[in-house]
C-alpha positions in Angstrom: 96.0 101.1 110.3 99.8 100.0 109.2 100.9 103.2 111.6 99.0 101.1 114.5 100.3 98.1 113.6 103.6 99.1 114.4 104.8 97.5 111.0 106.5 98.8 108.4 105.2 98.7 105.0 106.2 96.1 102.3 105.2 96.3 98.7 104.6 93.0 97.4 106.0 92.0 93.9 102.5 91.4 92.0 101.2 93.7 89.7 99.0 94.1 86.8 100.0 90.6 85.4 99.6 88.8 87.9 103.9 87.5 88.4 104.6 86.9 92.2 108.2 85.5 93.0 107.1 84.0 96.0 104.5 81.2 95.6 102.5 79.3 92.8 99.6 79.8 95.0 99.6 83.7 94.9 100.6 83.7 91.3 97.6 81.8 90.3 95.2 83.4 92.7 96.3 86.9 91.4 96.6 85.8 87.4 92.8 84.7 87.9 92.0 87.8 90.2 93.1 90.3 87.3 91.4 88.3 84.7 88.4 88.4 86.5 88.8 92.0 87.1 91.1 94.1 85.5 91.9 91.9 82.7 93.2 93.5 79.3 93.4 90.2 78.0 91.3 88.3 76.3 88.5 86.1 77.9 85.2 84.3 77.0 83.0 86.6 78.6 85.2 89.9 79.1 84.4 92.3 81.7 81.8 94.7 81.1 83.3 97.9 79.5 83.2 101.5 81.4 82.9 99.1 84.6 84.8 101.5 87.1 87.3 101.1 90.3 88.8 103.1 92.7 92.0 103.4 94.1 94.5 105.6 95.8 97.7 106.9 94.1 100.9 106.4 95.6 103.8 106.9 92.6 103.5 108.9 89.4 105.7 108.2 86.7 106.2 108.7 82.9 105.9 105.5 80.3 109.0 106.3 78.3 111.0 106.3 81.5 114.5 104.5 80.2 114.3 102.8 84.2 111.5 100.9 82.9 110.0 101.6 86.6 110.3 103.4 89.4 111.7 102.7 92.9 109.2 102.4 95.7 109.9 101.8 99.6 112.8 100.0 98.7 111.4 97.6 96.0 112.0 98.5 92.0 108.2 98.0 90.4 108.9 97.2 86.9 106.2 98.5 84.5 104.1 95.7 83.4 104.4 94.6 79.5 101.0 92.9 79.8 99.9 96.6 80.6 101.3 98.5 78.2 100.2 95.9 75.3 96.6 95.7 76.3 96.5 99.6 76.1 98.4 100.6 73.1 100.8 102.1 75.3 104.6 103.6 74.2 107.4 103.6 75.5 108.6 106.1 72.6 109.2 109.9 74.7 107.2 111.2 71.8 104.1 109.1 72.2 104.5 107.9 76.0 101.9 108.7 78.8 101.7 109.0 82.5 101.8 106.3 84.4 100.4 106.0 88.4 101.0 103.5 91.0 97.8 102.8 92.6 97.1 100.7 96.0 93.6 98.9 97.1 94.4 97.9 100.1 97.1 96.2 102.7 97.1 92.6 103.3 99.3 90.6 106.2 100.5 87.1 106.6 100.3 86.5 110.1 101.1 88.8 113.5 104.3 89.0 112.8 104.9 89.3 109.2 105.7 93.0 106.9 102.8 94.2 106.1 102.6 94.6 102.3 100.8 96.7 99.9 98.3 95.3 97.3 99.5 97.8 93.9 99.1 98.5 90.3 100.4 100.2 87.8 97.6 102.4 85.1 97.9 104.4 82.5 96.6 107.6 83.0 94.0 109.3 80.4 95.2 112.7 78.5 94.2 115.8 80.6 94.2 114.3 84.1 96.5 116.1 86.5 97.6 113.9 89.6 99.7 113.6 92.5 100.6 111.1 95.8 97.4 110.9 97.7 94.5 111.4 95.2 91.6 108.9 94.9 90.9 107.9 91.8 88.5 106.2 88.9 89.9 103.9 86.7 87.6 102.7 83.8 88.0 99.4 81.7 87.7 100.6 78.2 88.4 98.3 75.2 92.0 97.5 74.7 94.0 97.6 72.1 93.9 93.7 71.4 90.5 93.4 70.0 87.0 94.1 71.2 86.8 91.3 74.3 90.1 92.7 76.0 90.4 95.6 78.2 92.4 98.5 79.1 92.4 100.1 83.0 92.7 103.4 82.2 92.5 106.2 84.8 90.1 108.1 83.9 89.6 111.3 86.6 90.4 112.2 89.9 87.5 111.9 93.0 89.2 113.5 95.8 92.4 115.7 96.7 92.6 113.1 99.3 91.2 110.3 101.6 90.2 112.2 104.3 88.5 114.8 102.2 86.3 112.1 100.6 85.7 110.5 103.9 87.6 107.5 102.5 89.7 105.0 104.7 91.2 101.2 104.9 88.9 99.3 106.6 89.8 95.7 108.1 88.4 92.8 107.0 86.4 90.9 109.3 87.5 87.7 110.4 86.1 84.8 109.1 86.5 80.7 108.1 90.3 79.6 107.7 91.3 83.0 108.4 89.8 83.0 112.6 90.9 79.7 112.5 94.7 80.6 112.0 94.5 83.8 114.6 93.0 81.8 117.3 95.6 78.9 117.2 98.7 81.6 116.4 100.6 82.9 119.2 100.9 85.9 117.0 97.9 86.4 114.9 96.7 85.5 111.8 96.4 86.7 108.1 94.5 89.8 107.7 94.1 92.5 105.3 92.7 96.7 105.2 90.9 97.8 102.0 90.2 101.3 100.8 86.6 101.8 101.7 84.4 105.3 101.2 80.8 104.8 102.7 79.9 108.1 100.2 80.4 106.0 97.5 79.2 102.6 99.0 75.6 105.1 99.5 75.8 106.1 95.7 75.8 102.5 94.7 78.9 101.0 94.5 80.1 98.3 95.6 82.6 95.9 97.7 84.2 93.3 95.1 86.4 90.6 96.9 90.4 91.9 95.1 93.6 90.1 96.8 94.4 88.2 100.1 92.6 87.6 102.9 89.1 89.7 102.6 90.5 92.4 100.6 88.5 94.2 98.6 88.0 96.5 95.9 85.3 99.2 95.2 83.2 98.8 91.8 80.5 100.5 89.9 79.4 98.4 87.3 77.5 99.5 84.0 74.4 100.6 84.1 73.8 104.1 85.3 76.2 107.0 83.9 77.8 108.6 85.0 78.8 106.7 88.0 77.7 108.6 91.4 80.3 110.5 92.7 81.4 113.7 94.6 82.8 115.2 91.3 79.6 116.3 89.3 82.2 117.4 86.2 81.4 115.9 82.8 83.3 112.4 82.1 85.5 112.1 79.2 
């Protein structure tokens, strides 16, 4: 999708807290997004635990790492603090843990604008081997704050790859404010592409609105374990 676009790639600057440094309005919209979903803080009625995502990785990286981050595209993605608190993570090389970069989907401001990368950082659970290109499960377990916050952890790998799991990022569909803006724009309005896999859409999971413009995530809520997938292997 970016390759037919034509447009290079641009990470944005929000992650797992929620921090943008470009508007109030995507700070907020994101701080409420990861509450909603991923939050380890915190919150009157805390998301379910063992409710999954998936996501593809696009970094590895080590906790303890004295950068404190890793270089990607260009941009430096600082580890979040939120992150490593909610999940009792170190940064000690003796007690540190792997640490992947995941994306959900690509988002755009208009025709002309970069188009930029929805990404998080996880931890990654002891025992799973990973590299660039993997789909993935993350799980919410409790966090390390109490019994109502949460920690993303991910948990096991789905696919090798996209392709192999017949996964790809689909465009949103135009709609409301967003048609609006691409009808009266010379060069197009905002858009997004999402990580989608109709294998697990048939298992019963699910689209969850995640980001800008019609983005979404995939999600498997509680209820039936494990969760459908291609890898039959016992959970953790």
């Amino acid at each position: 999708m970016v390759a037919a676009l034509g447009i290079a790639a641009t990470t944005n600057r929000l992650f797992y807290s929620g921090h943008s440094e470009r508007t109030g309005m995507n700070r907020n919209l994101f701080a409420a997004i990861i509450t909603a979903m991923l939050g380890a803080c915190a919150t009157a009625t805390p998301v379910p635990e063992h409710t999954l995502f998936v996501g593809e990785v696009v970094a590895i990286a080590e906790s303890h790492s004295s950068d404190g981050g890793l270089d990607y595209q260009g941009e430096f993605l600082h580890f979040p603090k939120e992150l490593f608190e909610a999940c009792g993570v170190s940064r000690a090389a003796d007690r540190g843990v792997g640490l992947a970069l995941l994306r959900y989907s690509y988002y755009w401001h208009n025709g002309g604008a970069p188009v930029r990368e929805n990404l998080r950082w996880y931890p990654i659970r002891s025992g799973v081997e990973l590299s660039p290109g993997n789909l993935v499960e993350i799980d919410l377990t409790v966090g390390a704050q109490g019994p109502d916050s949460r920690c993303p952890w991910v948990s096991r790998k789905l696919a090798e790859d996209l392709a192999s799991a017949g996964c790809q990022y689909l465009s949103a569909p135009q709609g409301g404010i967003r048609q609006t803006l691409s009808l009266i724009s010379q060069i197009g309005g905002p858009g997004s592409a999402s990580l989608d896999c109709p294998a697990l859409l048939d298992a019963g999971w699910r689209r969850q609105a995640f980001g800008l413009y019609g983005s979404h995530a995939l999600v498997w809520n509680p209820g039936a374990s494990p969760a459908p997938t291609s890898d039959t292997s016992p959970r953790p």
